[in-house]
C-alpha positions as CSV (number, residue, x, y, z in Angstrom):
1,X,2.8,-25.7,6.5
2,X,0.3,-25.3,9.0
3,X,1.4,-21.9,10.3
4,X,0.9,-20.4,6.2
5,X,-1.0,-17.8,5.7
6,X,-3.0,-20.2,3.0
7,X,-4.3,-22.4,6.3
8,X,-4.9,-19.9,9.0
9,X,-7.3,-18.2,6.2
10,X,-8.9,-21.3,5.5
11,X,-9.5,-22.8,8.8
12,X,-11.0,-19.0,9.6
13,X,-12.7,-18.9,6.7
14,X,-14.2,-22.7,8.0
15,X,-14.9,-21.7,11.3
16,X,-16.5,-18.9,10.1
17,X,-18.7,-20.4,8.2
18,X,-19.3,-23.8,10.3
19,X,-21.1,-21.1,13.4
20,X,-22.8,-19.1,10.6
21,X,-24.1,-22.1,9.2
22,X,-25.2,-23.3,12.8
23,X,-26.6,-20.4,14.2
24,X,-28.9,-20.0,10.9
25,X,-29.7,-24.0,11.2
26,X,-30.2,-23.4,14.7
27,X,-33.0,-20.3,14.2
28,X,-34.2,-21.6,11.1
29,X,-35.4,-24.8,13.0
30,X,-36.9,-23.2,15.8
31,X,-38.5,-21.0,14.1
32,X,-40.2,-23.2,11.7
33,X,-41.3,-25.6,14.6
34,X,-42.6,-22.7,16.3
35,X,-44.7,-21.4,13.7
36,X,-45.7,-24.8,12.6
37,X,-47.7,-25.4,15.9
38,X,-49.0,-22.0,15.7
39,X,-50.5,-23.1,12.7
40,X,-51.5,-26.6,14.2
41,X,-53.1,-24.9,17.0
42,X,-54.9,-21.9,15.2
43,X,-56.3,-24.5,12.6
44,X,-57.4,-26.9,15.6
45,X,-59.3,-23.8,17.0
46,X,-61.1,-23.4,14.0
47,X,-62.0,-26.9,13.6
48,X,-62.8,-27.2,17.5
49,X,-65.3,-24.0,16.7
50,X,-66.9,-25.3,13.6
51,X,-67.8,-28.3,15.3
52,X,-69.3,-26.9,18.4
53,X,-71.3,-24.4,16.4
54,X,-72.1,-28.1,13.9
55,X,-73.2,-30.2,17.5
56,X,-75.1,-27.1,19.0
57,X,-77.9,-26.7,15.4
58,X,-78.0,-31.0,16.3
59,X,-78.9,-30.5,19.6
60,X,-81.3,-27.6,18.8
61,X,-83.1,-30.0,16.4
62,X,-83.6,-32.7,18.8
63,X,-82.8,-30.8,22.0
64,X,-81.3,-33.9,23.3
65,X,-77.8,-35.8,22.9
66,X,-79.2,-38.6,22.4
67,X,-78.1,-40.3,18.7
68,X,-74.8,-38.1,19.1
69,X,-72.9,-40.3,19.5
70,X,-73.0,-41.6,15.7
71,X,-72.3,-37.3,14.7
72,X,-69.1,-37.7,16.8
73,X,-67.7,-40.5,15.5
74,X,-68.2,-39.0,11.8
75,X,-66.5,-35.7,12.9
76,X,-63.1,-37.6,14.5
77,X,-62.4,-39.5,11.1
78,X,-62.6,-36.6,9.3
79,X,-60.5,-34.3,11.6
80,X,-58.3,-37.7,12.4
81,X,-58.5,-36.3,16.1
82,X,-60.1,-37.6,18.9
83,X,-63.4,-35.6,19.3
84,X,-65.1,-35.4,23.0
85,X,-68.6,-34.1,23.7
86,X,-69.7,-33.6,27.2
87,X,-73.0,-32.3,28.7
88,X,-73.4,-29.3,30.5
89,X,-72.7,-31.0,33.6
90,X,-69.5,-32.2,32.9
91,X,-70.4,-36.1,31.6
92,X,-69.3,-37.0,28.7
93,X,-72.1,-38.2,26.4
94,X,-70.0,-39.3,23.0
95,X,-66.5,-39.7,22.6
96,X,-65.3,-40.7,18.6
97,X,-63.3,-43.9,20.1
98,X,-66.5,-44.6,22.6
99,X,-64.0,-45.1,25.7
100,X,-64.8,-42.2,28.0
101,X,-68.8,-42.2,27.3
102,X,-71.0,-41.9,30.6
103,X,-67.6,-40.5,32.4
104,X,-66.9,-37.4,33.8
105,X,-64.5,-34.8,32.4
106,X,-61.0,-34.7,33.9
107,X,-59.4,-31.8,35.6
108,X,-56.5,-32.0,33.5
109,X,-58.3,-31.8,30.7
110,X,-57.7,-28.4,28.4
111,X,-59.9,-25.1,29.6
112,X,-59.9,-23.8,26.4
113,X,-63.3,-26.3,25.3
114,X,-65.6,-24.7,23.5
115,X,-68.6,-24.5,24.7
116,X,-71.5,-25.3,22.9
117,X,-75.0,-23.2,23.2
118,X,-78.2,-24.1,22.1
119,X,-80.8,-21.2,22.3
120,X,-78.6,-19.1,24.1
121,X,-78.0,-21.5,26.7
122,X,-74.6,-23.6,27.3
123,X,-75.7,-27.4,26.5
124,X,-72.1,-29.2,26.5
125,X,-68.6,-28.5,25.8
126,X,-66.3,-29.9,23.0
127,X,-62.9,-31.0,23.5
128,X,-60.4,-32.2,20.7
129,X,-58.0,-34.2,22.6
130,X,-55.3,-33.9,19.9
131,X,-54.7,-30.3,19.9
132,X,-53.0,-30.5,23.3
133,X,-50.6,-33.4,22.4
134,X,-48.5,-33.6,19.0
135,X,-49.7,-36.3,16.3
136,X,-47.6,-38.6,14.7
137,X,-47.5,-36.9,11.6
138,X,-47.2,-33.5,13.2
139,X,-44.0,-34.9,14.7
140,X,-42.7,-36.5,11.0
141,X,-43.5,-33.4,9.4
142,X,-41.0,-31.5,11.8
143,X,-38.4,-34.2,11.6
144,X,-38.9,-34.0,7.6
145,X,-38.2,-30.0,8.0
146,X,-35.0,-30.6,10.4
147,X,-34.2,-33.0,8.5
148,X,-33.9,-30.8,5.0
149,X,-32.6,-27.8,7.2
150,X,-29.5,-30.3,8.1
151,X,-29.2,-31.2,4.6
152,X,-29.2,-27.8,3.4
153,X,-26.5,-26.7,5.9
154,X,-24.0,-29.1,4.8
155,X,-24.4,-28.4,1.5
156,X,-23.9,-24.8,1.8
157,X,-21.3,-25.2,4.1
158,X,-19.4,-27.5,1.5
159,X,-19.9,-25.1,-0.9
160,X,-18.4,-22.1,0.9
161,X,-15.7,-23.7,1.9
162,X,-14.9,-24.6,-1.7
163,X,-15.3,-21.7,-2.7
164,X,-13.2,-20.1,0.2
165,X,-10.4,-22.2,-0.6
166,X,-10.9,-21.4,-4.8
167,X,-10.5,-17.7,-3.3
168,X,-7.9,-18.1,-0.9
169,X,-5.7,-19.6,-3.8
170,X,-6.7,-16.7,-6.2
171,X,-6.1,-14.0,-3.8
172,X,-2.6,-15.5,-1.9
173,X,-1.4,-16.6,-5.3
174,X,0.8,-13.0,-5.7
175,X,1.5,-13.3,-2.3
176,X,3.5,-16.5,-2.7
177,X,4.9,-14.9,-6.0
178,X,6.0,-11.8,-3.7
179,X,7.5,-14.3,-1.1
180,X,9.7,-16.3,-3.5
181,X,10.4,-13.3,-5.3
182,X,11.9,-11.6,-1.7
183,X,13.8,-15.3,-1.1
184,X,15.6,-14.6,-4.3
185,X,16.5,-11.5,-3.4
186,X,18.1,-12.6,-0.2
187,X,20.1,-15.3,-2.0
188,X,21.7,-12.3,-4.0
189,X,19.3,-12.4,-7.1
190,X,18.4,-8.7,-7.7
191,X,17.1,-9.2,-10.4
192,X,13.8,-11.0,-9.1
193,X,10.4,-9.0,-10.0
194,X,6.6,-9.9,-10.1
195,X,4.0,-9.3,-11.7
196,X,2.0,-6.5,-11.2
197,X,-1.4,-7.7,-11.9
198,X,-4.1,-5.8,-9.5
199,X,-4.1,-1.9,-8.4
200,X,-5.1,-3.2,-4.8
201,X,-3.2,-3.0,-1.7
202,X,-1.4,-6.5,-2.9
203,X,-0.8,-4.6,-6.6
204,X,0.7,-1.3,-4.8
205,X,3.1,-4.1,-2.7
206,X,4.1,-5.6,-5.6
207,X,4.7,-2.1,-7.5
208,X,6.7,-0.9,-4.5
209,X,8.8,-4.6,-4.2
210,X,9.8,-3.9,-7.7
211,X,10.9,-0.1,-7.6
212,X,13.1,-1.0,-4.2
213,X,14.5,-4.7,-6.2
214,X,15.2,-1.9,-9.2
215,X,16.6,0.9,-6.7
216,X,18.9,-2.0,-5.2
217,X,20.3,-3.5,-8.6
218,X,20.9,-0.2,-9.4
219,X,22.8,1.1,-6.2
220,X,25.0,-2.3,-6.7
221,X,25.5,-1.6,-10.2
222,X,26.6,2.1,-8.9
223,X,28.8,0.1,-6.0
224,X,30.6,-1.9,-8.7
225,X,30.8,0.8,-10.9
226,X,32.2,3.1,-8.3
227,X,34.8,0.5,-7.5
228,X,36.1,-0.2,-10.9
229,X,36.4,3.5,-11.4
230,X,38.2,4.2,-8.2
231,X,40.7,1.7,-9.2
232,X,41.0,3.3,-12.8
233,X,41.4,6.5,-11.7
234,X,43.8,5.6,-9.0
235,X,45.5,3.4,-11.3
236,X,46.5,6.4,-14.1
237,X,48.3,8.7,-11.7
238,X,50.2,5.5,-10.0
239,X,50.9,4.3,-13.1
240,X,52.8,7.7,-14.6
241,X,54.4,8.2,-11.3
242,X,55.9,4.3,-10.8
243,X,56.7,4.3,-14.7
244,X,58.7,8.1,-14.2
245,X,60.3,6.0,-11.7
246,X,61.1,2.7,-13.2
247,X,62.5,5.2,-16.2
248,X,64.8,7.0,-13.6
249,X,66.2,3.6,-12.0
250,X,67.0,2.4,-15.1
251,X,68.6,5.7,-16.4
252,X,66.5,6.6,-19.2
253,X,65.6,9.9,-18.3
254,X,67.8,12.0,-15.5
255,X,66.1,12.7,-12.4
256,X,65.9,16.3,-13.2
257,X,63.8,19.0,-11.9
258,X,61.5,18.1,-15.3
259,X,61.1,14.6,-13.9
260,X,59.8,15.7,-10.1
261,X,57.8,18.4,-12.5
262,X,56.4,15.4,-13.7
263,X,56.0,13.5,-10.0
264,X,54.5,16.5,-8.6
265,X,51.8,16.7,-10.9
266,X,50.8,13.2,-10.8
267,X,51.2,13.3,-7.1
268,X,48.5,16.2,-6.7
269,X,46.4,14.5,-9.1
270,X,46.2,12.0,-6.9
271,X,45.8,14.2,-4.1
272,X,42.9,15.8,-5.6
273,X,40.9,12.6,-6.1
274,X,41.6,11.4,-2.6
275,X,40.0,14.4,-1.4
276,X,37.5,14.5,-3.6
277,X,36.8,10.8,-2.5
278,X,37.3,12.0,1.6
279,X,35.3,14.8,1.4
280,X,32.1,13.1,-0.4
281,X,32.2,10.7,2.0
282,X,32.4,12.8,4.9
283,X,28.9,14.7,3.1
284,X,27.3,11.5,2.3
285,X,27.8,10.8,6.1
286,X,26.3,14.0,7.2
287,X,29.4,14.7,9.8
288,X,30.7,17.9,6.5
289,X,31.4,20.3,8.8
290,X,30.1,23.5,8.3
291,X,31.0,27.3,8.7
292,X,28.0,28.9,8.2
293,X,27.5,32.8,8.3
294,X,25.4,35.4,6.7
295,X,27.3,35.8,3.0
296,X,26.1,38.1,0.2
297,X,25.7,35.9,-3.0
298,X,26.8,38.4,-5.3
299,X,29.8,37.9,-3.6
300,X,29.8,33.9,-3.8
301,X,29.1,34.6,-7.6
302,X,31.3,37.5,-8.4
303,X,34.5,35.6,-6.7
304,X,33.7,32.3,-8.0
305,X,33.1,33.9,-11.7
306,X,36.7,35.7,-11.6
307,X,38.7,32.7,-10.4
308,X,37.5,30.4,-13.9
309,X,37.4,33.8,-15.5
310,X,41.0,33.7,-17.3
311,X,40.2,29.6,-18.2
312,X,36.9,31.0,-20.0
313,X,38.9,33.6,-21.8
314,X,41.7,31.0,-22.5
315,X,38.1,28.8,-24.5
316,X,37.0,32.0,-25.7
317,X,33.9,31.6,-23.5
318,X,32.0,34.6,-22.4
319,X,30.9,34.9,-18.5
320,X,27.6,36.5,-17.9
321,X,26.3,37.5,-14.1
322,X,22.7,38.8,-13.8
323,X,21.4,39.6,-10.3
324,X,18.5,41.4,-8.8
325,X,19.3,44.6,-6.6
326,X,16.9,43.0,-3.8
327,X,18.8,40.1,-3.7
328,X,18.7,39.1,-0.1
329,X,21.7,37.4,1.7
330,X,22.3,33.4,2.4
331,X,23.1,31.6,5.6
332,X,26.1,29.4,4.1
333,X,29.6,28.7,4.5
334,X,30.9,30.6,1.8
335,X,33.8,28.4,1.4
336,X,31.8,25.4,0.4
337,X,29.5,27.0,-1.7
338,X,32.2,28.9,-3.6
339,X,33.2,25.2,-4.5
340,X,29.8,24.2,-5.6
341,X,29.7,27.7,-7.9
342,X,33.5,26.6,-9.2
343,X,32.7,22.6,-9.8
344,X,29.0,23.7,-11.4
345,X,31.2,26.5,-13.7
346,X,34.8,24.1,-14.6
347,X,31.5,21.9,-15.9
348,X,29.8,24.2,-18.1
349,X,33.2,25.3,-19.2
350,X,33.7,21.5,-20.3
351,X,30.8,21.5,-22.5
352,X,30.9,25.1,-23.6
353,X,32.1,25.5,-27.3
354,X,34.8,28.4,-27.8
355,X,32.5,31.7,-28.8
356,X,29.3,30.4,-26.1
357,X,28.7,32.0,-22.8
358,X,28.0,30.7,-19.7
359,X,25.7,33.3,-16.9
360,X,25.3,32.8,-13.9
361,X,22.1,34.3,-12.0
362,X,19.9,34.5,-9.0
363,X,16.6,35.0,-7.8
364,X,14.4,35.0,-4.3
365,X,12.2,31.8,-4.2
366,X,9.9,32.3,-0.6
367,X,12.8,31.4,1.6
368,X,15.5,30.6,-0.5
369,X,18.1,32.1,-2.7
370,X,18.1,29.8,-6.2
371,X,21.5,30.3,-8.1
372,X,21.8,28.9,-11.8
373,X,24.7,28.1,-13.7
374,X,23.6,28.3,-17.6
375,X,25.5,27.2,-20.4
376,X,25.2,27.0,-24.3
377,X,27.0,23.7,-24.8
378,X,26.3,20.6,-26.1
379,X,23.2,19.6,-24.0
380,X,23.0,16.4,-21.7
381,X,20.7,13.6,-23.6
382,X,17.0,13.1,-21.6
383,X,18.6,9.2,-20.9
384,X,21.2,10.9,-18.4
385,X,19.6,13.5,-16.7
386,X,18.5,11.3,-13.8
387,X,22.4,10.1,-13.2
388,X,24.3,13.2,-13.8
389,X,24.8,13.9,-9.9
390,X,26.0,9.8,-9.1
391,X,29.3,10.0,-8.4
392,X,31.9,8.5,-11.4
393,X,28.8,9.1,-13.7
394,X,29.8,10.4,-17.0
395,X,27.2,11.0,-19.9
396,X,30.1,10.7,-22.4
397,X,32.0,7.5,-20.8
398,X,34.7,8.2,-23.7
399,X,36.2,11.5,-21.4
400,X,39.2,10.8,-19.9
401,X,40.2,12.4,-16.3
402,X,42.3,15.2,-18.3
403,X,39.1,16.2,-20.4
404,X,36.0,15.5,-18.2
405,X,37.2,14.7,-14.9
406,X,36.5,11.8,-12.6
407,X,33.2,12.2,-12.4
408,X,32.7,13.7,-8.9
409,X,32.2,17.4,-9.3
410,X,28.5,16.7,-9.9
411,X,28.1,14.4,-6.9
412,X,30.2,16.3,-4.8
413,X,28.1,19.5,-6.0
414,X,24.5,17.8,-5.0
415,X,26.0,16.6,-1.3
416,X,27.4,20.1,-0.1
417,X,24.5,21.7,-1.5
418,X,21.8,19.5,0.8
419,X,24.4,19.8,3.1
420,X,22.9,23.3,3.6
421,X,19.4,21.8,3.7
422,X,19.0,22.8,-0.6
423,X,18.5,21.2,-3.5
424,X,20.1,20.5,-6.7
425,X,18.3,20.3,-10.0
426,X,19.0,20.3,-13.4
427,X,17.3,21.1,-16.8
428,X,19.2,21.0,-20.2
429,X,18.1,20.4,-24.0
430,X,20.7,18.7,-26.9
431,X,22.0,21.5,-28.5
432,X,21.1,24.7,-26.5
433,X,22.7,23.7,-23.4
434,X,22.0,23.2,-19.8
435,X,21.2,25.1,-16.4
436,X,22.3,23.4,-13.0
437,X,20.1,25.4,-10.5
438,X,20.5,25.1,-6.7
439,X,18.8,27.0,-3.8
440,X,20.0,28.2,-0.2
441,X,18.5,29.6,3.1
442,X,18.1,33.3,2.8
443,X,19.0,35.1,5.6
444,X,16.8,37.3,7.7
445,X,19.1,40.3,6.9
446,X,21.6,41.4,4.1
447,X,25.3,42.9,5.1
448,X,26.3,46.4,3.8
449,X,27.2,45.7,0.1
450,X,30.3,47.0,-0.9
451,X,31.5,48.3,-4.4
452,X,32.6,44.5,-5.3
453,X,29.4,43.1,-4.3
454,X,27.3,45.2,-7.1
455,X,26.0,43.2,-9.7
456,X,28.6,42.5,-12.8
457,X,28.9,41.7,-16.2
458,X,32.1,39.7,-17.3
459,X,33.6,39.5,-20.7
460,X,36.3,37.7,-21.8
């Protein structure tokens, strides 16, 4: 507990406070005592002038000290200071508490007397004993101030810290719900979110806490998914071939050259989804190898277009391939990308009704090449579009292997293509169809064309 982030800010927040507190206490008291004996001492000046000028019209009335005395005595009640009056020879010749009278001034005594004048001519000197030593009530007055200073110092301090802690509660409060939220997600809940309650630096942590605790349920929903779909798909093609089998053993059909017909194709099927399986993995890994050379595209497309070409006439679906004559070449492994162009077209050619068309083109974009598979099927629903490429994804989860395939063409397709440092993207509408576009790194130059390599249009 004492090593929370709730106490370290407090007792900050304390100590803080506590020497701000003190060093404003601290100044504020000295500074008040300092200008209260300024003021002490400039009023005593005035009083110590007014009287001198006072005694100096007496003794220019009488020109004598005599009868002073009574003057003086009058003059320290009303100042409440001890008033001294001595000649111009130094003897002192009234005092208001009559102790020193007839003595002679000490040497200690403060220079700054007034002197009194009569007629132009020094006649005494006036001293008022209290301005050089504090009074009683000058010394209750500053205890009074110090005092209230103290007072008002705690107080303050108290109510900081009240409010510091009011604060530090408000402003840790999604901080703890963060915390306990990130504790459930290590005990396996992945379904623990907060609140997102601020746009601060603590709302953006809680916005980014929730996108990764939704990225993760989804990449274990994908992991369970992938599993279960693995085992299905695995599953059908063991399931024909051990049931051909069982059928053989028990003599219900003769092992004839129909029967390992029969084996043969399940056993490639099988094949076919193992590698499909082994060579996404290999991409997702990064360790694809790759046989990269200069390739023109009208060649990737014109190849890859005639191999599907007698399946789209078998549909009744018409292939379309639109280049530009500038077309500049692609650094790619022509292998590779001719299986991206044949997984992207046996996909259109899924969702392509009998009498639609399906065109394939290409276009310069800075650097790149971006090639784009456009059909006029069916569409993929808004909903999909950001799952299409996840491997065992299907937008229609009713297609069987046979009819829509195990859902790895896509996937495969996005892995081989970033492979070669592209991208995949794809844009489609329900109803008109969709376009699967991907780009490659043009090369600096273009190989001599030959008569196959000229742009083409296919028809069935």
């Amino acid at each position: 507990m004492r090593h929370s982030l709730r106490v370290r800010l407090l007792l900050a927040a304390i100590l803080v406070i506590v020497s701000a507190v003190s060093v404003s206490a601290l100044v504020a008291g000295r500074w008040t005592s300092g200008e209260f004996r300024r003021y002490v001492a400039h009023g005593g000046a005035m009083r110590q002038h007014r009287y001198a000028a006072l005694l100096g019209n007496a003794y220019a009335l009488h020109h004598t000290w005599d009868g002073i005395q009574a003057q003086v005595e009058q003059l320290g009640q009303m100042s409440g200071e001890r008033v001294v009056l001595a000649d111009a020879a130094g003897r002192i010749v009234a005092d208001s508490e009559q102790g020193l009278v007839g003595q002679t001034v000490s040497a200690d005594w403060p220079a700054s007397a007034n002197a009194i004048f009569a007629a132009g001519t020094r006649v005494g000197s006036l001293y008022l004993l209290a301005v050089t030593m504090p009074a009683t009530g000058e010394r209750d007055f500053l205890a009074n101030v110090n005092r209230a200073l103290l007072v008002g110092v705690a107080v303050g301090g108290l109510v900081a810290i009240l409010l510091t802690v009011i604060l530090a509660k408000r402003l840790l409060r999604p901080v703890a719900q963060l915390t306990a939220a990130v504790q459930r997600m290590e005990a396996g809940d992945l379904t623990a979110r907060v609140a997102v309650v601020s746009d601060d630096e603590v709302g953006r942590l809680a916005h980014a806490f929730n996108a990764l605790a939704g990225s993760l349920a989804r990449q274990e929903q994908l992991r369970r998914n992938m599993v279960n779909d693995v085992a299905h798909e695995l599953l059908t093609p063991l399931t024909n071939i051990s049931g051909y089998l069982e059928a053989a053993q028990d003599g219900l059909i003769a092992p004839d050259a129909a029967l390992v017909d029969n084996l043969s194709e399940e056993t490639l099927l099988l094949r076919r989804l193992v590698d499909d399986l082994q060579e996404l993995a290999l991409a997702e890994a990064g360790q694809l190898r790759l046989q990269r050379q200069i390739v023109a595209v009208a060649t990737l497309i014109t190849q890859s277009a005639e191999a599907l070409k007698p399946q789209a006439d078998a549909r009744g679906v018409t292939f379309r391939v639109e280049l530009p004559a500038d077309l500049p070449p692609v650094d790619a492994d022509p292998g590779r990308i001719g299986q991206v162009l044949r997984n992207l077209l046996h996909n259109a050619l899924t969702h392509t009704p009998t009498g639609g068309a399906i065109t394939l083109s290409a276009r310069p974009h800075d650097t790149l090449v971006a090639i784009s598979v456009r059909d006029t099927g069916a569409g993929i629903p808004p909903e999909h579009l950001p799952f299409v490429f996840e491997r065992f994804y299907r937008a229609d989860r009713s297609r069987a292997r046979v009819t829509g395939g195990a859902g790895l063409g896509l996937a495969i397709v996005k892995q081989l293509v970033m492979a070669h440092g592209g991208n995949v993207t794809v844009q489609s509408v329900v109803g008109q169809g969709s376009t699967f576009t991907f780009t490659l790194p043009s090369a600096p130059a273009a190989p001599t064309p030959s008569d196959h390599d000229a742009p083409a249009t296919l028809r069935p």
